[in-house]
DRENZADO-188289 format. One line per field, with one value per residue (C-alpha): residue number from 1; residue in one letter; x, y, z. Coordinates in steps of 0.1 Angstrom, whole numbers, plus 5000, padded with zeros to 4 digits. Example, Ala and Ser with C-alpha at 12.3 -4.5 7.8 and 13.67 -1.06 7.14 Angstrom:
<atoms>
i <- [1_2]
aa <- [a_s]
east <- [5123_5137]
north <- [4955_4989]
up <- [5078_5071]
</atoms>
This chain:
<atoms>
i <- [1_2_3_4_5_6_7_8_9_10_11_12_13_14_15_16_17_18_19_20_21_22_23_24_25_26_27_28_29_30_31_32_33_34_35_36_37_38_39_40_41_42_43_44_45_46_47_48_49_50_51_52_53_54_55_56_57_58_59_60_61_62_63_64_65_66_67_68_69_70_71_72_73_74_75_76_77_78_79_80_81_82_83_84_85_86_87_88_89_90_91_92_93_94_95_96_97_98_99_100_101_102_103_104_105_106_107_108_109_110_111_112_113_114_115_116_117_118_119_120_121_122_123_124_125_126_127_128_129_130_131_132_133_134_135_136_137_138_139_140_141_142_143_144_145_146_147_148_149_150_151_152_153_154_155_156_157_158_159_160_161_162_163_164_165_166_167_168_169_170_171_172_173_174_175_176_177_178_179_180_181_182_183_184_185_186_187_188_189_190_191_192_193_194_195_196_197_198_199_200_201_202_203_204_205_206_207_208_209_210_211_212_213_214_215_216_217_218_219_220_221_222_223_224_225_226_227_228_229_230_231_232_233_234_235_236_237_238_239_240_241_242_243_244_245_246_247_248_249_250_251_252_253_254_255_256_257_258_259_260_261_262_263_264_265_266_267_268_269_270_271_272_273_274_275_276_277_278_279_280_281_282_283_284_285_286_287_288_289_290_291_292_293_294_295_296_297_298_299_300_301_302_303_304_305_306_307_308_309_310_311_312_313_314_315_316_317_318_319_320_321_322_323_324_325_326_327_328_329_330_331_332_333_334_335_336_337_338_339_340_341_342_343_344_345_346_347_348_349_350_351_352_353_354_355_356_357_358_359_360_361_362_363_364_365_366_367_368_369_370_371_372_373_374_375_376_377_378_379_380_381_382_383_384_385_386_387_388_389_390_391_392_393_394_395_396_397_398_399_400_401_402_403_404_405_406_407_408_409_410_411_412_413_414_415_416_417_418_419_420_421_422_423_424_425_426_427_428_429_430_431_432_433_434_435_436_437_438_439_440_441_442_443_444_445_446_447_448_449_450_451_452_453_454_455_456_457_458_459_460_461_462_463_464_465_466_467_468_469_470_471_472_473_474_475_476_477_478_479_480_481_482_483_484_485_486_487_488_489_490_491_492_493_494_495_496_497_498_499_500_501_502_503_504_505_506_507_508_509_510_511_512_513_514]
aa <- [x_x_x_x_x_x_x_x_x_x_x_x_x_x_x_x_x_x_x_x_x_x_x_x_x_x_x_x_x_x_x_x_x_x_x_x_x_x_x_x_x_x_x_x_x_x_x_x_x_x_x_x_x_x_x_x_x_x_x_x_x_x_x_x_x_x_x_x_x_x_x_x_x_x_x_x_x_x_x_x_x_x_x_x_x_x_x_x_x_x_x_x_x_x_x_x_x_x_x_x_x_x_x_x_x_x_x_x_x_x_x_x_x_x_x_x_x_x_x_x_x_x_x_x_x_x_x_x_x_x_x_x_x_x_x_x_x_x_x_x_x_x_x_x_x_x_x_x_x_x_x_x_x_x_x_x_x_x_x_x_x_x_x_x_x_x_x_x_x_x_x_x_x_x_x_x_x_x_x_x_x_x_x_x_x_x_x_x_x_x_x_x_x_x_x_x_x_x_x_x_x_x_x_x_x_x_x_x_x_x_x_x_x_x_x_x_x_x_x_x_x_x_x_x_x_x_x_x_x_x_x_x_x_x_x_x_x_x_x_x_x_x_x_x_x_x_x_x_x_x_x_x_x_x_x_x_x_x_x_x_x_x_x_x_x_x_x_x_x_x_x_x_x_x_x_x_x_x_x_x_x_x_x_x_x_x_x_x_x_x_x_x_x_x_x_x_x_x_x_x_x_x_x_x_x_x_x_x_x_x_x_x_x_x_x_x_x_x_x_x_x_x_x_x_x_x_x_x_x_x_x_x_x_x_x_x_x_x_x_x_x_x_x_x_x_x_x_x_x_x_x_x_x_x_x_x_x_x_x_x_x_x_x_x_x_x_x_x_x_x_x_x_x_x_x_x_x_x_x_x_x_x_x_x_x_x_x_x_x_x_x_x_x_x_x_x_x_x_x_x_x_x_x_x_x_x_x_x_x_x_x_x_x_x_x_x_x_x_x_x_x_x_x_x_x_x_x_x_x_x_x_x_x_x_x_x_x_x_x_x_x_x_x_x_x_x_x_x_x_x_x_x_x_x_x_x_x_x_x_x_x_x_x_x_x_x_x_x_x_x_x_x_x_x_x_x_x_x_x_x_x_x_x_x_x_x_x_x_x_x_x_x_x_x_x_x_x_x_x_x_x_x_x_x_x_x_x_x_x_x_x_x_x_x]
east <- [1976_1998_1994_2027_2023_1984_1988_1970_1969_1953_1946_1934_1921_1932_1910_1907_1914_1889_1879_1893_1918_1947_1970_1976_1982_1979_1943_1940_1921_1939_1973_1957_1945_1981_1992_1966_1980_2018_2033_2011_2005_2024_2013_2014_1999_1992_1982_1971_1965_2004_2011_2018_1997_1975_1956_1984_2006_1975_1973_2011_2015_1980_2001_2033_2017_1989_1968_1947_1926_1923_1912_1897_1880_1863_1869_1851_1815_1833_1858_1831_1839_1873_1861_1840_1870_1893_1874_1866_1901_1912_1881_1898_1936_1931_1896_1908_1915_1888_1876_1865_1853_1852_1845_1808_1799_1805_1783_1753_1755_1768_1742_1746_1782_1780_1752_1769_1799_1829_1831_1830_1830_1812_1829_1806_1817_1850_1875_1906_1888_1869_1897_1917_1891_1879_1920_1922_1893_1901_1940_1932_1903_1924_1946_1979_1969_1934_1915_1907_1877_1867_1874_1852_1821_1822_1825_1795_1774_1780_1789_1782_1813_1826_1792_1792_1828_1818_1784_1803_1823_1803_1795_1804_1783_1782_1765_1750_1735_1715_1711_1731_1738_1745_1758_1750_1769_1800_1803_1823_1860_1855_1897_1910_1948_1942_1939_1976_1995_1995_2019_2036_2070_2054_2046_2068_2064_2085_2061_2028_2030_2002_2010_1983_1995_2033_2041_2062_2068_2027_2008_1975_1967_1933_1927_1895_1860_1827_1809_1781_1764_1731_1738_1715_1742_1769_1778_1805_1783_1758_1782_1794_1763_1761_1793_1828_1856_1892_1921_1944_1965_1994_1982_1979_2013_2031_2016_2027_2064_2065_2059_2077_2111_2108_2095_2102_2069_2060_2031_2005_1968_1946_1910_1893_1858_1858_1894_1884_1853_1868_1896_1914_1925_1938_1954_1975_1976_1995_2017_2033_2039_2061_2075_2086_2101_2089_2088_2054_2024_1992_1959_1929_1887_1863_1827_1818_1805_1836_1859_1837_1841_1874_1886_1912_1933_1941_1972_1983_1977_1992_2027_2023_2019_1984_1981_1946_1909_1887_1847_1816_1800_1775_1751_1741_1708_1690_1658_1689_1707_1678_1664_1703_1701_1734_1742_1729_1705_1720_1746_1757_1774_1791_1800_1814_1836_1848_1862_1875_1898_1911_1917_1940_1959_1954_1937_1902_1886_1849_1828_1792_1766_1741_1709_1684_1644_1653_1681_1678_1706_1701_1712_1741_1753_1749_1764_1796_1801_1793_1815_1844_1843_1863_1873_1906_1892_1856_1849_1816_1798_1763_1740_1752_1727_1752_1736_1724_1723_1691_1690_1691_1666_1645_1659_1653_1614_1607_1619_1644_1680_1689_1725_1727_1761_1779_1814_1798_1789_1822_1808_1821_1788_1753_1728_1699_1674_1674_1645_1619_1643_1646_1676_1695_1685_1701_1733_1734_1732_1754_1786_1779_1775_1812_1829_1818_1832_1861_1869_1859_1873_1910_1920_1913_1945_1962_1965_1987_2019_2009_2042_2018_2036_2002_1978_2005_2004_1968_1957_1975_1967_1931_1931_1943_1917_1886_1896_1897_1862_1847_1861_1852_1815_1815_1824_1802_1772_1741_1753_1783_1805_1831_1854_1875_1904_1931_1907_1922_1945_1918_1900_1933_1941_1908_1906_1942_1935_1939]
north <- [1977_1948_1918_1917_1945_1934_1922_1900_1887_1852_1851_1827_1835_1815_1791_1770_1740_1709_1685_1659_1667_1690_1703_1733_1729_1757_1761_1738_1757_1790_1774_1755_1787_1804_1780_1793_1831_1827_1831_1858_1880_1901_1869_1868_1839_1850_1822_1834_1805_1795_1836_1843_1879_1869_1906_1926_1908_1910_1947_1954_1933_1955_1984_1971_1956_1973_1943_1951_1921_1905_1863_1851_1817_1803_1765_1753_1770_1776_1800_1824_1852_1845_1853_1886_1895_1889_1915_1942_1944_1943_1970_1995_1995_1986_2003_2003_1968_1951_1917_1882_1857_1819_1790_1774_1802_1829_1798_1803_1839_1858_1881_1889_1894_1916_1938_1946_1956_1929_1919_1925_1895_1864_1829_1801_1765_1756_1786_1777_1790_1810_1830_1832_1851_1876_1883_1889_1910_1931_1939_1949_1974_1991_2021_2019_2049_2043_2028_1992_1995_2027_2009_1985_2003_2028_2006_1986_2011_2038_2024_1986_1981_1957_1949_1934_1914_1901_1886_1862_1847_1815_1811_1843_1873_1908_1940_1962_1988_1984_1944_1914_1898_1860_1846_1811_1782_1768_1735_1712_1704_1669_1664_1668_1664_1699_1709_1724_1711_1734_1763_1746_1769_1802_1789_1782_1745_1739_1756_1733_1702_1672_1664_1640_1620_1627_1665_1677_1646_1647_1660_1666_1663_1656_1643_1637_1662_1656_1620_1601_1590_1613_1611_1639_1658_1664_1695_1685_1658_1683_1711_1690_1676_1642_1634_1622_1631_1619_1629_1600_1576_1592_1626_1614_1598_1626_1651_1626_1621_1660_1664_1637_1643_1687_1687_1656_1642_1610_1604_1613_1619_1614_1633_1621_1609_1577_1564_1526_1545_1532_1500_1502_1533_1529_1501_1522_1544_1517_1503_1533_1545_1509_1517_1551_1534_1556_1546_1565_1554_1569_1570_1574_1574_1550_1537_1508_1492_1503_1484_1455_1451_1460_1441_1416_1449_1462_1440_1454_1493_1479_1469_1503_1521_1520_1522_1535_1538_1560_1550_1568_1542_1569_1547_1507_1516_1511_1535_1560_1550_1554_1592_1601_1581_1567_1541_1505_1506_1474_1478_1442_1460_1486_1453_1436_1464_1472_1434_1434_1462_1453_1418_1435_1446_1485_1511_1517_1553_1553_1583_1587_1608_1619_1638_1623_1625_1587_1592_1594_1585_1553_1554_1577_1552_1520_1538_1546_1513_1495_1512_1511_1474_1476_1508_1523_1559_1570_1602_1616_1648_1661_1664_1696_1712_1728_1760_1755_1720_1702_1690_1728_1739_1711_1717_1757_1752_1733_1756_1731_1754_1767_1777_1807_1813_1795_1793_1769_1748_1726_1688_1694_1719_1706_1731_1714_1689_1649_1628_1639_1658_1696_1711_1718_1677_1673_1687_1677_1642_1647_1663_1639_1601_1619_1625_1592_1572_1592_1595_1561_1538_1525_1515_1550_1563_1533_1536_1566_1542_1514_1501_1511_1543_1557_1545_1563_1600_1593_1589_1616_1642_1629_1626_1663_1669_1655_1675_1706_1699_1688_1721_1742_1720_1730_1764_1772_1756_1784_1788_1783_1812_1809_1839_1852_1834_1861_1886_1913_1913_1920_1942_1960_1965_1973_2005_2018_2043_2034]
up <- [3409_3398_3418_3434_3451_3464_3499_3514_3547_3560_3596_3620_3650_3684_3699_3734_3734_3726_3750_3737_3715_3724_3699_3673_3635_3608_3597_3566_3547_3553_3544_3514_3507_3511_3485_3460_3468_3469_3436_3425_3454_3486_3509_3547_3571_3608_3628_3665_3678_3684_3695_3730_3728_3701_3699_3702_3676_3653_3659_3651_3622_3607_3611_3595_3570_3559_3539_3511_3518_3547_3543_3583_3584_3612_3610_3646_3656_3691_3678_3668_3696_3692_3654_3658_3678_3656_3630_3652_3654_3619_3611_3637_3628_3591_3586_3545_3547_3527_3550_3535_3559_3548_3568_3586_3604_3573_3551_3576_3591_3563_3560_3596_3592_3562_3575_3607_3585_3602_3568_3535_3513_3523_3508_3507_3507_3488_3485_3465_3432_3442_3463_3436_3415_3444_3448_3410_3405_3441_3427_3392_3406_3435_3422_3441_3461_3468_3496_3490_3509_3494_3457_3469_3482_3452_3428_3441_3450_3425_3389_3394_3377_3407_3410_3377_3382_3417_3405_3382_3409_3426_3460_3473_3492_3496_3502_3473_3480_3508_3503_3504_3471_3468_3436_3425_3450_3436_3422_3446_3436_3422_3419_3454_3438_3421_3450_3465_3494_3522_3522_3555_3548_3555_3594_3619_3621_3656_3672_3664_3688_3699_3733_3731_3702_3704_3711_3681_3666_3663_3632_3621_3584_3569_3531_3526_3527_3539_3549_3530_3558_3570_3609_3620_3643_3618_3605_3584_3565_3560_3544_3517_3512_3522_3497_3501_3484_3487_3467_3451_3476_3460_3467_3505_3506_3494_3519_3547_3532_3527_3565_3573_3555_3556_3590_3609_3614_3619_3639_3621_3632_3597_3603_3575_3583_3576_3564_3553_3535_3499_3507_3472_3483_3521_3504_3481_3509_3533_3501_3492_3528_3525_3490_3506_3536_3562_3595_3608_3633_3623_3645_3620_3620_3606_3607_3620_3592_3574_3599_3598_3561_3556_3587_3567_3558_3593_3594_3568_3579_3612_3596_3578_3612_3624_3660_3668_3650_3664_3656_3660_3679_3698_3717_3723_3722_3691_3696_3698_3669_3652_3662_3655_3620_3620_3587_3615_3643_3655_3686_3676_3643_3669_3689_3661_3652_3688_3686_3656_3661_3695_3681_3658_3689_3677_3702_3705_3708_3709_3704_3728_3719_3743_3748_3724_3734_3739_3762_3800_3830_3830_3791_3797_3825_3803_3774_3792_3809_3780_3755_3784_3783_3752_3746_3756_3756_3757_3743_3752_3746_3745_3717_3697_3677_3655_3632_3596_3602_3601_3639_3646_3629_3644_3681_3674_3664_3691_3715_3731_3727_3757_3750_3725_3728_3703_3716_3739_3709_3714_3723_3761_3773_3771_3750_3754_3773_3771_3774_3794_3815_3816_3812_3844_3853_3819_3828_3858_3852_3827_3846_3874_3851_3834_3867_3883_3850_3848_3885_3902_3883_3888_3855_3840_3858_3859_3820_3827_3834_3805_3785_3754_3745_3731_3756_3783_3764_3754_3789_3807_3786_3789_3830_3825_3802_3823_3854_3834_3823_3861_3879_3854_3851_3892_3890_3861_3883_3879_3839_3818_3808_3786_3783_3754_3747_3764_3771_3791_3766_3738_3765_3761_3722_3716_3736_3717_3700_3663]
</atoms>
C-alpha cells in the first residue's frame, strides 16, 4: 500500500480534571507525533478531551474513517480507564484497525495490554523514531484490500516475515506467537531541536483554554524532558532516567512566537522540570523573547537550589514576562526531605528560595508532599502553615506511589498500597498510610488538615479580589478547585470512587452494535 493512502489516526482519550491545574492542551506527544506523520501519511488527530460526547464522536469518526493504525497514549497514570476505554472501543467498531499504545502506562503494563488483546504494538519510551519506522513497515506490508490486523497477525505468526521487520525497530513490543516480544530500548533523542514542533494546525486551537492562568489567552507548552534529581516519588525523573534534556533556547523561543503570533497566545505556562536547571540557556531564553518583542507573561517551575543560584537573573526573566515560579519545596522537615531524597535536606535552602522569589515581587506556588513513614498530623499541619507564610498557593497532595517507579515497588512489597485503582493515582486521593497511622486515620487527617487550611483562613478567599491579575484568576479557580475536592472527599467517605469520565455515555456506545 503506498503511504498516502495509509491512514492513521492519533487519539487521546479525555481526562478529569487535575487538582490543581485546570485546563486542556493537545497531548504533546501525540501532536509531536502528528508532526512526524503528516507529509507522508492519510493523518488525523482526535483529541477527546475538548469533545462534548467524547465516546460517541470516537465511534463515528472509526466508521468514517476506517484507520489502518490507530496511535493512543496515555500521558497521566489517572487516565488509564479513560484509556482501556478508549480501546475497547476502537477494538469493536474498527476490529481491523491495528492499535499501538505509547505513553507510561504502555512502558510498564505492556505485556498486560498486549495479552489481553487492547493493543497491538507496545511503544516504549521516546516515539518520534520509532513511530515513524512501525508506520513504514505497517503500510508497505498491508495490501490495499487486506485487513491490517489480519497482515499483522499472519505475518507474525505464520512466515515471521513482520516478525523479522518489527524486531529491528527499538523499544517497541508485541505479541508472537503466544509470547510478548521486546526489542532492545531505544537510545534517548540527545537533540531535542530534531525533534518537530507540534502539529498545532490540525486542532482546533479556540477551543483549548486555562481558566486558571488566563482562559484562551493561556497555553501550556513544555521544552524540556526528564529531571536529574533522584526524588523518590517521581515518575517522570525515573522514565528518562535521572537525565535532562533541553532543546536549544532558540528552539524554545520559536515554539512560544509560533503560538504567540498563529494563535494568539501569550501567557504561557512552561512545564519543564526545572526551568533555571542550566542559566545560559533561560538567559538566551529571556533575550530573544526581547529581540522578538513579544509581549508575554510566563509562569514556570524550578528547584530550589536552582532559584537560589540563579537568583541575580530573575529580574531579567521578570522584564521578559515572568510572573510566577512554582518549586517543589515538599516538606520543612528534614527527616522527610531525606526518606523522599530530594537534592538538600536543609528547610533553610527551601527558606532561602521562598524569599528570594517573593523579593523579586513574582508569585510563589509551593508544592507539599505528604505521607512519608516520618510524617504524621502534626507534620501535615506545620507543613501547610509554614509553607503559607510565604507562599501565594500551597499545592498539596499525598504521597503517590506511581507504578514502575521505585517507591512503588517498595510501597507494593511491603504491603502498604491500599488504592489499586489507578485513576485514583492523581496527587488529590491518598493510596496509602503515613507514619504510624493506618490508612483511614491517614486520610482522614488528611481531608480534614486540607479543609481547615483551605476553609478557615480569611486571606485564602480574600485573594480572590487582589489587583494582582494572576493571584485573582489563580485563586478563584483554586477556591473552586478545593471545594470540588472536600464534597467529593465527604461523599466518597467509606472509599473513593472515581467514575468514567462521561460514563453513561460510554455505557451507551459500547452496547451499539458494531
Amino acid at each position: 500500500m503506498n503511504s498516502e493512502e495509509f491512514k492513521i489516526l492519533l487519539v487521546d482519550a479525555p481526562e478529569n480534571l487535575s487538582l490543581w491545574f485546570n485546563g486542556t492542551i493537545p497531548s504533546p506527544a501525540l501532536s509531536i507525533l502528528a508532526s512526524c506523520l503528516k507529509k507522508n501519511y492519510n493523518l488525523r488527530v482526535l483529541d477527546l478531551s475538548i469533545e462534548e460526547r467524547p465516546w460517541e464522536k470516537l465511534k463515528r469518526v472509526l466508521e468514517e474513517f476506517r484507520p489502518h493504525l490507530a496511535g493512543v497514549s496515555c500521558t497521566h497514570t489517572c487516565q488509564i480507564n479513560e484509556v482501556s476505554a478508549e480501546l475497547k472501543i476502537i477494538r469493536k467498531f474498527s476490529p481491523d484497525t491495528i492499535i499501538a499504545g505509547g505513553g507510561i502506562i504502555f512502558s510498564v503494563f505492556y505485556e498486560k495490554y498486549i495479552k489481553e488483546g487492547l493493543i497491538d504494538i507496545a511503544v516504549r519510551g521516546e516515539g518520534e523514531i520509532t513511530v515513524k519506522q512501525l508506520a513504514e513497515i505497517l503500510a508497505s506490508s498491508v495490501g490495499r484490500d487486506a485487513s491490517p490486523r489480519r497482515s499483522l497477525a499472519e505475518n507474525t505468526c505464520i512466515t515471521g516475515r513482520m516478525t523479522e521487520a518489527l524486531g529491528a525497530v527499538n523499544g517497541i513490543s508485541f505479541m508472537n506467537g503466544n509470547a510478548v516480544l521486546s526489542t532492545p530500548d531505544r537510545a534517548l533523542i540527545q537533540s531535542l531541536d530534531e525533534s518537530p514542533y507540534p502539529a498545532y494546525e490540525l486542532y482546533p486551537m479556540e477551543r483549548y483554554t486555562s481558566p486558571t492562568f488566563g482562559g484562551s489567552r493561556a497555553f501550556g507548552v513544555i521544552f524540556s524532558r526528564g529531571c536529574s534529581n533522584r526524588c523518590k516519588f517521581c515518575s517522570e525523573a525515573y522514565e528518562w532516567n535521572y537525565t535532562m534534556r533541553k532543546p536549544s533556547a532558540g528552539y524554545a523561543a520559536g515554539l512560544i512566537e509560533l503560538l504567540y503570533n498563529k494563535y494568539g497566545r501569550d501567557i504561557f505556562v512552561i512545564g519543564d522540570t526545572d526551568f533555571l536547571y542550566n542559566r545560559q540557556w533561560a538567559l538566551e531564553f529571556a533575550e530573544l523573547i526581547f529581540e522578538k518583542k513579544m509581549k508575554i507573561k510566563f509562569h514556570i517551575q524550578s528547584c530550589c537550589g536552582s532559584v537560589i543560584k540563579n537568583q541575580d537573573i530573575l529580574p531579567v526573566l521578570k522584564r521578559a514576562g515572568l510572573f510566577e515560579i512554582m518549586i517543589g519545596a515538599e516538606s520543612p522537615f528534614s527527616d522527610v526531605l531525606k526518606n523522599l531524597k530530594k537534592p538538600y535536606s536543609d528547610p533553610e535552602i527551601i527558606d532561602r528560595a521562598m524569599k528570594i522569589i517573593k523579593a523579586n515581587g513574582l508569585l510563589l506556588m509551593t508544592m507539599l508532599v505528604w505521607g512519608t513513614q516520618y510524617d504524621n498530623q502534626k507534620t501535615l499541619h506545620e507543613g501547610l502553615k509554614y509553607f503559607g507564610r510565604y507562599s501565594d498557593f500551597v499545592c498539596p497532595s499525598p504521597l503517590t506511589p506511581y507504578p514502575g517507579t521505585p517507591l512503588f515497588d517498595e510501597m507494593k512489597e511491603k504491603g502498604k498500597i491500599f488504592v489499586t485503582d489507578y485513576s485514583l493515582y492523581d496527587q488529590a486521593h491518598v493510596i496509602m498510610p503515613a507514619g504510624d497511622m493506618d490508612y483511614e486515620t491517614t486520610r482522614r487527617v488528611y481531608e480534614f488538615e486540607l479543609f481547615k487550611f483551605f476553609n478557615m483562613n480569611i486571606d485564602f478567599y480574600l485573594k480572590m479580589f487582589s489587583r494582582n491579575r494572576f493571584l485573582r484568576l489563580n485563586q478563584r479557580a483554586y477556591v473552586k478547585l478545593v471545594w470540588i475536592h472536600a464534597f467529593e472527599s465527604f461523599a466518597s467517605r467509606f472509599g473513593y470512587r472515581k467514575k468514567l469520565f462521561k460514563h453513561d455515555e460510554y455505557g451507551k456506545v459500547i452496547n451499539q452494535r458494531s
